[in-house]
Structure formats: C-alpha cells, structure tokens
C-alpha positions, 0 to 999 in steps of 0.5 A, a space after each residue: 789415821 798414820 800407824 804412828 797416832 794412836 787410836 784415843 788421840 784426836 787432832 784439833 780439828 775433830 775436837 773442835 768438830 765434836 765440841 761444835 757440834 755438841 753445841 750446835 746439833 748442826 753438822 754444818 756449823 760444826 764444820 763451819 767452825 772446825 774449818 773442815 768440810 762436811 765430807 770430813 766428818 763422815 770420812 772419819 766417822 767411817 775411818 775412825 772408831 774412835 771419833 765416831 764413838 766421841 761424835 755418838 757422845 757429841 750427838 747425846 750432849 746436842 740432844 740434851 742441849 736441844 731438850 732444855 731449850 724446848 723446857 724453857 720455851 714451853 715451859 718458861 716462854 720467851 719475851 717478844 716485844 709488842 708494837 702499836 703503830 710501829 712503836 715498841 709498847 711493852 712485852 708478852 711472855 709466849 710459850 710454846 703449847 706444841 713443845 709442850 704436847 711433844 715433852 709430854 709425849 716423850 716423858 710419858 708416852 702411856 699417858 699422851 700417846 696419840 693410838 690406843 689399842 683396845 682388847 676384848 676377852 671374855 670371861 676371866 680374860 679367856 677367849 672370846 666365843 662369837 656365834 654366827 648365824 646365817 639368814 635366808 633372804 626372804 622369798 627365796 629357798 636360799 639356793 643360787 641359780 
C-alpha cells in the first residue's frame, strides 16, 4: 500500500474480492470475478490489516450464507424431479438427514455430542476408595523360583 493511500481505503478490486467471496465462500471464484489471482489475495491478507480485518468479516458473512443453505436443504428439502422410462413424471421433495445431524450438533453440542464421559465418585461426590487384593495361584507357596 503507497504511503499516499490510507489504511481504511480499499481499491476496487479488493472490494469486489471480499464481496465475492461473502457470496461464494470460495477464494477461487472470488478471485475469478475480482480478476485477480489467488496470489493476491493472500499477498494483501498479509500486507494489509485492514483488507484482512474486512476478509475475517467477509469470511462470517459466507459461513452464515453457507449456514442457511444447509437450514433449508435439511430443513425445507429441495425438489428433484422423478423419471419413469426416461420420461419427467412428477417431483419429490429430499431433505438432507446428514445436515440435519450436523445443525443439530452445532446448535446443541451437549445433547447431540458423539463422546460421552463418564465420572465415578463416591459417597457425596468425594473420592473413591478401591481395595485390592492379591491371590496366591493355587499349588503354589506364592514364591518365584
């Protein structure tokens, strides 16, 4: 960045960049459409604080997008047409059951969580007292020789 720009200006192509990319979540496409390399954009994450501060905001904005999309095909479904001998006969509604198990998760990890852990204790939550004890094999005097 030249001496002569100020630190909250962006040039055009980084803006198309991060706006790109808040609807893409894609570095590619973003770069695709800012007409800029890949290279770029991490050359200015690094050289820039400011593009990079705008690019973690760009990065929430495609997670949300990202997260609606996967609401609606677990929760709504998406149309996909039917076929019966090559022939478009009518349209049923899928919804994603494996979305489903990953919202679940995230919204309420207690509850869908895939590990559980387990705690003894003893009486009033104190600690536990274990006993052991040692057996002689039988036949023998319990001696090595």
């Amino acid at each position: 960045m030249s001496k002569a720009e100020s630190p909250r200006k962006l040039t055009p192509k980084k803006r198309a960049f991060l706006a790109a990319y808040a609807k893409t979540a894609q570095v590619t496409a973003a770069a695709e459409a800012a007409k800029v390399e890949r290279a770029t954009h991490y050359k200015w994450l690094k050289e820039d604080p400011y593009y990079a501060e705008l690019f973690e905001q760009a990065k929430i904005e495609a997670a949300e997008m990202l997260e609606a999309e996967a609401v609606r095909r677990a929760n709504i479904g998406v149309d996909e047409p039917v076929f019966y001998q090559g022939v478009e006969c009518g349209r049923i509604r899928k919804y994603s059951d494996t979305l489903m198990i990953f919202l679940l998760k995230g919204m309420n990890p207690r509850k869908f969580r895939d590990n559980a852990t387990i705690e003894h204790t003893g009486p009033g939550g104190g600690p536990v007292s274990v006993e052991v004890n040692f057996v002689k094999p039988a036949g023998g005097d319990g001696e090595e020789s």
